[in-house]
Residue frames relative to the residue before (quaternion, step in Angstrom):
aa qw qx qy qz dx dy dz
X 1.0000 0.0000 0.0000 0.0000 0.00 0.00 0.00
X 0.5714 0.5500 -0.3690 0.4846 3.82 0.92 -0.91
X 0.7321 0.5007 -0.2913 0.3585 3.21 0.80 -1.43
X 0.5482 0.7018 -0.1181 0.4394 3.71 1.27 -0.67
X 0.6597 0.4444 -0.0678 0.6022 3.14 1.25 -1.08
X 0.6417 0.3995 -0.4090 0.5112 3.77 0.93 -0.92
X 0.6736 0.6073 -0.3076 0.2878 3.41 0.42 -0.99
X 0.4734 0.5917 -0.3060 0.5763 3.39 1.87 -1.50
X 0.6154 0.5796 -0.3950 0.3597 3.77 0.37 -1.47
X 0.8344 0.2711 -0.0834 0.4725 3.39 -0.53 -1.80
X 0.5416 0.4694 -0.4772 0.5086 3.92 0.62 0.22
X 0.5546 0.5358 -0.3126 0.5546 3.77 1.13 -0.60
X 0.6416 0.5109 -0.2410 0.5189 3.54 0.62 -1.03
X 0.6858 0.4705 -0.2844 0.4768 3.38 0.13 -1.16
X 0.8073 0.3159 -0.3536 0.3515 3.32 0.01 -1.05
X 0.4752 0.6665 -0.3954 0.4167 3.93 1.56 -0.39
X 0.4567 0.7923 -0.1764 0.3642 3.74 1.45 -1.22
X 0.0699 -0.7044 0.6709 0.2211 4.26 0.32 0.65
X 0.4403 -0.6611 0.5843 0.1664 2.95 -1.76 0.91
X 0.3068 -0.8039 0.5095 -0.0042 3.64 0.01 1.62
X 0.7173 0.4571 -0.4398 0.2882 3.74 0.87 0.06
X 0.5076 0.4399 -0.3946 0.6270 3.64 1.30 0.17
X 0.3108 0.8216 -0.4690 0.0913 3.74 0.49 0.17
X 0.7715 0.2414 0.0599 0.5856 2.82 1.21 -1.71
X 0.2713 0.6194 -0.5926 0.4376 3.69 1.51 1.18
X 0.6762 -0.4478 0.5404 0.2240 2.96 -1.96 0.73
X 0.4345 -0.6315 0.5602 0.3141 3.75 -1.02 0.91
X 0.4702 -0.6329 0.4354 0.4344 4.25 -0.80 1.01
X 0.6916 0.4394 -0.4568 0.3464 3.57 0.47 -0.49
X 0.5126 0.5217 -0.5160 0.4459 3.87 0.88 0.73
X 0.6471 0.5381 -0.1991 0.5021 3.40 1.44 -0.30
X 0.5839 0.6567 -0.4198 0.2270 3.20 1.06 -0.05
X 0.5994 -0.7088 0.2641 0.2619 3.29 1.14 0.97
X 0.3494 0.6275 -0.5066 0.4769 3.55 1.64 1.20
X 0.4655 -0.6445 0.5242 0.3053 3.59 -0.96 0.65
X 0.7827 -0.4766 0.3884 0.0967 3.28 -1.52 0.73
X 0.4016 -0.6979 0.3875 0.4490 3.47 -0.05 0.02
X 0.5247 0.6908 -0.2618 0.4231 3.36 1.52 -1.17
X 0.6560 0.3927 -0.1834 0.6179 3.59 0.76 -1.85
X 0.7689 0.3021 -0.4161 0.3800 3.71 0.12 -0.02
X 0.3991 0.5847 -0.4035 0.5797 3.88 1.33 -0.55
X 0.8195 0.3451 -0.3465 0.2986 3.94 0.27 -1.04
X 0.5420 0.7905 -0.0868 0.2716 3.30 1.75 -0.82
X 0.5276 0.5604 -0.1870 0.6104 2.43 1.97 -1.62
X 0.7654 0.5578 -0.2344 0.2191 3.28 0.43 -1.43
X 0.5954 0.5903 -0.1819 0.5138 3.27 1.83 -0.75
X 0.4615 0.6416 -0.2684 0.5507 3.11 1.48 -1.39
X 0.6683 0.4975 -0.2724 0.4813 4.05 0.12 -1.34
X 0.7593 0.4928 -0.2134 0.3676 3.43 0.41 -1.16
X 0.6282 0.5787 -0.1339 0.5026 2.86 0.75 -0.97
X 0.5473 0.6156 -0.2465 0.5106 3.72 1.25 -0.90
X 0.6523 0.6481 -0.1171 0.3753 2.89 0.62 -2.29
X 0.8070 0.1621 -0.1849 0.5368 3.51 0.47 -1.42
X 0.5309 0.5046 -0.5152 0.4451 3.94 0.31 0.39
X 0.7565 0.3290 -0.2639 0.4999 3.59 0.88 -0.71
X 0.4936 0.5798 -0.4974 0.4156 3.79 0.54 0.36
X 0.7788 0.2977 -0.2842 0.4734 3.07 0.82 -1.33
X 0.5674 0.4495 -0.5447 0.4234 3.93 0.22 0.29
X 0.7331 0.3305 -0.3912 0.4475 3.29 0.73 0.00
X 0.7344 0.3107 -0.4784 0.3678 3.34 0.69 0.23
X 0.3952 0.6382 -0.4441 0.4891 3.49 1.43 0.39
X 0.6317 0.3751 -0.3645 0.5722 3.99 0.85 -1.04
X 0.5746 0.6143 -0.4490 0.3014 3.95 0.12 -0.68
X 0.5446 0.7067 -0.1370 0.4304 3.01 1.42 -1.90
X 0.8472 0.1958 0.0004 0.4938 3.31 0.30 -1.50
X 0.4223 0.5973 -0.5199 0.4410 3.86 1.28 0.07
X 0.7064 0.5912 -0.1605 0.3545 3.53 1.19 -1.47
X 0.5956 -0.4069 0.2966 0.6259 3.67 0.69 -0.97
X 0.2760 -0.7807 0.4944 0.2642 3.54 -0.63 0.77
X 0.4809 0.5917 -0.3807 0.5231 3.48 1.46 0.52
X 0.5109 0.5908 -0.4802 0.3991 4.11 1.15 -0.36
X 0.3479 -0.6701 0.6007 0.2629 3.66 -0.71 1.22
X 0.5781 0.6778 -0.2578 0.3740 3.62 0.90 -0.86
X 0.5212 0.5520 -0.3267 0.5629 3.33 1.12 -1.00
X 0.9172 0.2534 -0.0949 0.2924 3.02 -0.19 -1.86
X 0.4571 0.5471 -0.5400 0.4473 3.83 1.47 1.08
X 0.6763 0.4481 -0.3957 0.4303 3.44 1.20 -0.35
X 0.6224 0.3714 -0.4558 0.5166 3.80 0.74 -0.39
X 0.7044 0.3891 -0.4572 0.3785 3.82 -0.24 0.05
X 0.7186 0.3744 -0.3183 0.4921 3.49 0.67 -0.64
X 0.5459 0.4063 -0.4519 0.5767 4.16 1.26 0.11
X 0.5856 0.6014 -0.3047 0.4500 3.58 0.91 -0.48
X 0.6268 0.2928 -0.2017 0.6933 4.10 1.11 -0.74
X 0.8786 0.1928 -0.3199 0.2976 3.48 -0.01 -0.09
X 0.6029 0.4685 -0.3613 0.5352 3.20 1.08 -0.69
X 0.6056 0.4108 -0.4074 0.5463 4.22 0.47 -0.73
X 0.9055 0.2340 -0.1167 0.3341 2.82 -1.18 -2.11
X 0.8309 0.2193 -0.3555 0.3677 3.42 0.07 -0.47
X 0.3629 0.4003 -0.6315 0.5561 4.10 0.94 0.46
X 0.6997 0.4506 -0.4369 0.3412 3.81 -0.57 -1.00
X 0.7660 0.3612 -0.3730 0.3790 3.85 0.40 -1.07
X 0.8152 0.2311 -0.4241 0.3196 3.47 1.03 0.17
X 0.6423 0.4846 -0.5240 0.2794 3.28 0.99 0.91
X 0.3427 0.6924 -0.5240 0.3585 3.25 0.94 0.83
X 0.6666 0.5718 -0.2964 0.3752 3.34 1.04 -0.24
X 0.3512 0.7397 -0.4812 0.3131 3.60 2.23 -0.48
X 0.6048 -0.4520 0.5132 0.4081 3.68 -1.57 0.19
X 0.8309 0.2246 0.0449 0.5071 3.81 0.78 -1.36
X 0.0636 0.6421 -0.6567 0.3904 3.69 1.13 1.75
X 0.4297 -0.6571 0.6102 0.1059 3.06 -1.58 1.13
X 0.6454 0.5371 -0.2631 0.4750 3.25 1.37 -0.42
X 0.8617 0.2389 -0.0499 0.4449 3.64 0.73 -0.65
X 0.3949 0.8034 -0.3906 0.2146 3.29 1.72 -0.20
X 0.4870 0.7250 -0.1737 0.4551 3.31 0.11 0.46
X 0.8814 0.3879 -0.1185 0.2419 2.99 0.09 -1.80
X 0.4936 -0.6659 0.3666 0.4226 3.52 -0.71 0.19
X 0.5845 -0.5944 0.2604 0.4870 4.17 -0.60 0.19
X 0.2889 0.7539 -0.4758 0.3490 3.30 1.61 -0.38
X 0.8996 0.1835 -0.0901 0.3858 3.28 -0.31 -2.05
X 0.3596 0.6689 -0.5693 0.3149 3.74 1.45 0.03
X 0.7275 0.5344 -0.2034 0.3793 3.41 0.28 -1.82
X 0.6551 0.2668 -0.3364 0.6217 4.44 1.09 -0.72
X 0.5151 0.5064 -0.5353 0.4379 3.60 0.71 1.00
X 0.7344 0.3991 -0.2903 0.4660 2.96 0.68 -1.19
X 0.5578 0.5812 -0.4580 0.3759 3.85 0.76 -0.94
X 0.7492 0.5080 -0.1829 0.3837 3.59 0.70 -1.55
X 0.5598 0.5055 -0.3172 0.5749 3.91 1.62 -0.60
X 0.6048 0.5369 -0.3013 0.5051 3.74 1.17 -1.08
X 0.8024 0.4033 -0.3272 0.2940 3.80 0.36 -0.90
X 0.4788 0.7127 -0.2659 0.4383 2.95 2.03 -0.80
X 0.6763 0.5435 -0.2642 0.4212 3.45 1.03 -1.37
X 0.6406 0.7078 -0.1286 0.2684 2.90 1.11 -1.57
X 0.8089 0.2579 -0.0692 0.5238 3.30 1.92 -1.30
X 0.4259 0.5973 -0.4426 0.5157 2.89 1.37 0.90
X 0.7431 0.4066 -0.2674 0.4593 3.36 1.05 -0.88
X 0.3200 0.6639 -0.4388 0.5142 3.85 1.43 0.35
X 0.8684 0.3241 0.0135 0.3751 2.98 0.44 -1.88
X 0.4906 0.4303 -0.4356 0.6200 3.49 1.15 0.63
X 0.6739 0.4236 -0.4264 0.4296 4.06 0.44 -0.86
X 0.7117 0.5461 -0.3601 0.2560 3.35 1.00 -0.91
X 0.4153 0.7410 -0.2106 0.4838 2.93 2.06 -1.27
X 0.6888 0.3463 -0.2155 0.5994 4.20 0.30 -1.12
X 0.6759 0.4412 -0.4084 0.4263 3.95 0.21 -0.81
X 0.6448 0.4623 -0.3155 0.5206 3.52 0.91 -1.05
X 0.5442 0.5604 -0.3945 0.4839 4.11 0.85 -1.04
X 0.8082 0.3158 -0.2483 0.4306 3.80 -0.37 -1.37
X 0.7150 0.4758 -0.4194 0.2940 3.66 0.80 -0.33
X 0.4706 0.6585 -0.3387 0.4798 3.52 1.87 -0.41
X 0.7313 0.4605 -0.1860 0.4675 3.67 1.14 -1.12
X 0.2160 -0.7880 0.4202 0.3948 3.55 1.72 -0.80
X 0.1857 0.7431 -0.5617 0.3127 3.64 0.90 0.97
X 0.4898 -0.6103 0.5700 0.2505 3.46 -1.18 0.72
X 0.3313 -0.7967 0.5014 0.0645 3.13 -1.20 0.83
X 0.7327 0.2470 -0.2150 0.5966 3.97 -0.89 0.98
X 0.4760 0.7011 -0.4904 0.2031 4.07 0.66 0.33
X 0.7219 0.5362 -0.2447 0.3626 3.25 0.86 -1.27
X 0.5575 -0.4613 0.4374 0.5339 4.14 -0.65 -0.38
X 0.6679 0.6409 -0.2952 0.2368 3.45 0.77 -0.91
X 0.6809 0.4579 -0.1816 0.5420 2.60 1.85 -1.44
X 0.7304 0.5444 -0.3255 0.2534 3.25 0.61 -0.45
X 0.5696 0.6677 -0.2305 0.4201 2.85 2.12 -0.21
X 0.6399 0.4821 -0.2836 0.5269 3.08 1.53 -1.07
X 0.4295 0.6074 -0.5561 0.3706 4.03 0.79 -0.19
X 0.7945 0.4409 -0.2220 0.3537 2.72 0.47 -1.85
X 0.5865 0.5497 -0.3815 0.4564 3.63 0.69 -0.39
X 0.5901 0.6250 -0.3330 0.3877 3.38 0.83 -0.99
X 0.6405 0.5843 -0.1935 0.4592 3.43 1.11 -1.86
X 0.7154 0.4170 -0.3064 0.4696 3.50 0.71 -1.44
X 0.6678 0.5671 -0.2908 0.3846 4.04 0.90 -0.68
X 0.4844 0.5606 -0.3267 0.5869 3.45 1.87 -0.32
X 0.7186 0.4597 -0.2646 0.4498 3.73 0.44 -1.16
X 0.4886 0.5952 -0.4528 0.4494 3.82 1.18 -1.60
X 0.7644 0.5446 -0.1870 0.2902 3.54 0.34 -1.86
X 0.6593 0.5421 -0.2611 0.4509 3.58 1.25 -1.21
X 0.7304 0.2935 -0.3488 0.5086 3.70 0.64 -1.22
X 0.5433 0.6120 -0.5007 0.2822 4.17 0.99 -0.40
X 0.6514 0.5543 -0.2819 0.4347 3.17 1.66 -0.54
X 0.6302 0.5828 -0.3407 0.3836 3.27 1.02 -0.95
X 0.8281 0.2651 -0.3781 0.3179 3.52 0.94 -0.89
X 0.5920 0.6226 -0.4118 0.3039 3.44 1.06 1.01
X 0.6355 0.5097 -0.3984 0.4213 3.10 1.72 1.21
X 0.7657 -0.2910 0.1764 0.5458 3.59 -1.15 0.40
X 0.4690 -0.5755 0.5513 0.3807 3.67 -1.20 1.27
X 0.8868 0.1958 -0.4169 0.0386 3.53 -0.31 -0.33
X 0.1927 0.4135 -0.7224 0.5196 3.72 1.18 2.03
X 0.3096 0.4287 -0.8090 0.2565 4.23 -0.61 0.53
X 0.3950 -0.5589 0.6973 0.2131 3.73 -0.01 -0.66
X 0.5502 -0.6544 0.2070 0.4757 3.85 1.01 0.63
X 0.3314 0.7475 -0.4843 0.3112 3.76 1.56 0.39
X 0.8297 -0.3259 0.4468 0.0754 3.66 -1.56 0.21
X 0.0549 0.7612 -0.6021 -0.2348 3.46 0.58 0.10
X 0.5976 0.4077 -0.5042 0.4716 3.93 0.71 0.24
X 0.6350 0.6582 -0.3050 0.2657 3.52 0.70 0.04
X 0.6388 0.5304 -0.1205 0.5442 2.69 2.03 -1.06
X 0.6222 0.4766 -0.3175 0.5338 3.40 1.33 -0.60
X 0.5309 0.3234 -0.5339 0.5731 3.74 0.72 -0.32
X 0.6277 0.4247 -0.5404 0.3655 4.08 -0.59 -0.37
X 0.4665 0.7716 -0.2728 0.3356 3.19 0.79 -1.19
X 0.7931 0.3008 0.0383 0.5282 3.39 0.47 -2.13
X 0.6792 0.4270 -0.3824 0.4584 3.43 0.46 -0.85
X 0.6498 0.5387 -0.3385 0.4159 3.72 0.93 -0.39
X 0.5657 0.6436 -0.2381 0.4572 3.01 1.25 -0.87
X 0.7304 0.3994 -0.1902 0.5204 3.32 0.83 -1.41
X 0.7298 0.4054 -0.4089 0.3686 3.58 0.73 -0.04
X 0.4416 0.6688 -0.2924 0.5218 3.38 1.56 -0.72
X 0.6415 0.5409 -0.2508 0.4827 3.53 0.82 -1.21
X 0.8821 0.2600 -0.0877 0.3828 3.20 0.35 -1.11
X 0.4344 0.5380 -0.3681 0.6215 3.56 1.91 0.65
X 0.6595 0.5761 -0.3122 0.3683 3.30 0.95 -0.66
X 0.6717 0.5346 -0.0657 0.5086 3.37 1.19 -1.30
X 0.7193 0.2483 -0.3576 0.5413 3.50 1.24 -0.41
X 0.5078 0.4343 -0.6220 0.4082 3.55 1.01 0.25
X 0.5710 0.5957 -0.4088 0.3899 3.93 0.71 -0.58
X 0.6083 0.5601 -0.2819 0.4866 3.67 1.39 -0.16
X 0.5847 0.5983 -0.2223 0.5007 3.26 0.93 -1.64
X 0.6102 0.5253 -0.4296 0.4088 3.79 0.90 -1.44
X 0.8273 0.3697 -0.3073 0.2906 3.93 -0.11 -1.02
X 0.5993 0.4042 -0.4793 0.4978 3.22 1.22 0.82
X 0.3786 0.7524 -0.4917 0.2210 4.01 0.82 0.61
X 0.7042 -0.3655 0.3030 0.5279 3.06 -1.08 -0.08
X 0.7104 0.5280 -0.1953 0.4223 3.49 0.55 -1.12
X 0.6336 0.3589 -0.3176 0.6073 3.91 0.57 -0.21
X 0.6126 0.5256 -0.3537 0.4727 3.73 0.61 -0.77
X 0.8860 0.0708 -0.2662 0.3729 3.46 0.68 0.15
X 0.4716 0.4839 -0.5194 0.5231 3.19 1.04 0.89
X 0.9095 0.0818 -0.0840 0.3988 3.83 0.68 -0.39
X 0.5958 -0.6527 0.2107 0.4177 3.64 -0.75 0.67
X 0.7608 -0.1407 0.3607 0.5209 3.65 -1.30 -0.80
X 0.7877 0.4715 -0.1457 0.3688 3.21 0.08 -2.20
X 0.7560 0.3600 -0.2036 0.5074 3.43 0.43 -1.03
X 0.6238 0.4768 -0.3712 0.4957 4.22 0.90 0.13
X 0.4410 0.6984 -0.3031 0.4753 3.57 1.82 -0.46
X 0.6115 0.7115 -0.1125 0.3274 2.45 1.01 -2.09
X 0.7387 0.3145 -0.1418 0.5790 3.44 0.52 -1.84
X 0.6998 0.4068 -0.4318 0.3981 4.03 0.33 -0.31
X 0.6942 0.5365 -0.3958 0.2713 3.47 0.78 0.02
X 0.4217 0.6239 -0.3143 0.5780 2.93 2.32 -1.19
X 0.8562 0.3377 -0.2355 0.3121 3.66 -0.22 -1.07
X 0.4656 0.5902 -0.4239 0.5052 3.46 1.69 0.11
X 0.5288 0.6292 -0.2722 0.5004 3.78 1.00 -1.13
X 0.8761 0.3092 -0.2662 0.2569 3.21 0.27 -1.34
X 0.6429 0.5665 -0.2422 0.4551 3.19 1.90 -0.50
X 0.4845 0.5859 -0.4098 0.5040 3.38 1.51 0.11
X 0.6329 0.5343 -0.3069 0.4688 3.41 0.60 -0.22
X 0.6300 0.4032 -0.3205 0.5812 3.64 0.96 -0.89
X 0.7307 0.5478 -0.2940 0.2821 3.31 0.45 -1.54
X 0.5696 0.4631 -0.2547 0.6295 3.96 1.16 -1.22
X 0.6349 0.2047 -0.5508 0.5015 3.97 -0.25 0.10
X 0.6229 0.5069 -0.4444 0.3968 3.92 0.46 -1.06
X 0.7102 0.4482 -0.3323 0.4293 3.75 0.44 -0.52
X 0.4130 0.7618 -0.2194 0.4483 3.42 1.36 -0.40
X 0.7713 0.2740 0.0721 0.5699 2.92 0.10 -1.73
X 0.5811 0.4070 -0.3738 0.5975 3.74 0.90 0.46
X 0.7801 0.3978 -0.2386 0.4199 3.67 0.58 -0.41
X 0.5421 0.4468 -0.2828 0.6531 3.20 1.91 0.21
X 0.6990 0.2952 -0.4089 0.5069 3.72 0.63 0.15
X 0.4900 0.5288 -0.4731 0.5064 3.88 1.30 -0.03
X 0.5700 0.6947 -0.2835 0.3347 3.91 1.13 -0.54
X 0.8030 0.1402 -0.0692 0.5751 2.58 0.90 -1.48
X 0.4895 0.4124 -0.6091 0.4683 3.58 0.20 1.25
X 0.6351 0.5794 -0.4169 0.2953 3.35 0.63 -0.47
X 0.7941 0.3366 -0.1665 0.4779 2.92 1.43 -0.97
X 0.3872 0.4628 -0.6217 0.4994 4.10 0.92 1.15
């Protein structure tokens, strides 16, 4: 009977006891599997972007062809707004935490996205310099004078290197040449991000050439450098990111 009674006792007790292991659980209605305001604020924003660069380049593809679909001139500015403004904004916002396009995915297939958005970019912008080298030599126009041009070379150069070490760190560690494979991927990025962001202000520099200056006003060339500033701040601040977190963690091994 004693024994009966303790048992009656501390089963009485017990059940008086708050249960303290679901304390510090999330209420379910945080779980109810509605996005955030944040994840939606970021969504939207990607969503925009993403807009932004699909609708430049039809317009600078229709401009192109509104004009003469024979203007070599035309068609260096839609291929080289085409590789930078698309493929190479797109290959690095596919990589955002909260892309509508890639959310989801595993890093595996992020990176043969990005490689395949990079090569794309990569041969357009070939094929627009070649396009203008092949343009000014028909006219006998000097070549590499203006800021614009000199900007896109230099972008060009840095998009050759971006491409060389992206290759390098996808071969057998022992061509590293005794480097880091974390070492090579910061070079990797930090080129990238500067290439990236040389590339885009030579895409800026462009709507103040000779050639936009007379097909369109002040207001409406403003227009396109602010849109395409916007849009490259977005790539460019995750690309700086994601460089300042691999400069981290080398600093600290």
């Amino acid at each position: 009977m004693d024994s009966e009674n303790t048992v009656s006792a501390h089963s009485e007790i017990g059940s008086h006891i708050p249960d303290v292991s679901n304390a510090n659980k999330k209420p379910e209605s945080r779980k109810s599997g509605r996005p955030s305001f944040r994840v939606a604020f970021f969504s939207l924003g990607d969503s925009l972007c993403h807009a932004l660069t699909i609708s430049m380049v039809v317009y600078f593809f229709w401009d192109c062809l509104n004009q003469s679909i024979s203007s070599l001139t035309g068609w260096h500015a839609s291929l080289f707004t085409l590789a930078y403004v698309f493929f190479m904004t797109e290959g690095l916002l596919i990589f955002l935490p909260h892309s509508v396009i890639s959310r989801g995915w595993g890093h595996k297939y992020l990176i043969k996205l990005h490689w395949i958005l990079e090569l794309l970019g990569f041969i357009c912008l070939a094929s627009g310099m070649t396009i203008i080298i092949v343009s000014k030599n028909q006219s006998n126009r000097r070549h590499f004078v203006s800021s614009h041009a000199i900007t896109g070379l230099v972008a060009v150069i840095l998009a050759v290197l971006v491409s060389l070490f992206g290759w390098w760190t996808r071969l057998d560690r022992k061509y590293h040449l005794g480097l880091k494979m974390s070492h090579l991927k910061l070079i990797h990025t930090a080129l990238g991000v500067v290439s990236y962001g040389v590339g885009m202000a030579a895409q800026i520099l462009g709507y103040f050439t000779h050639y936009y200056m007379k097909k369109h006003d002040v207001e409406w060339r403003v227009f396109l450098s602010v849109m395409t500033a916007l849009l490259s701040l977005v790539a460019f601040l995750f690309a700086s990111t994601s460089l300042y977190k691999r400069t981290r963690e080398i600093l600290r091994k």
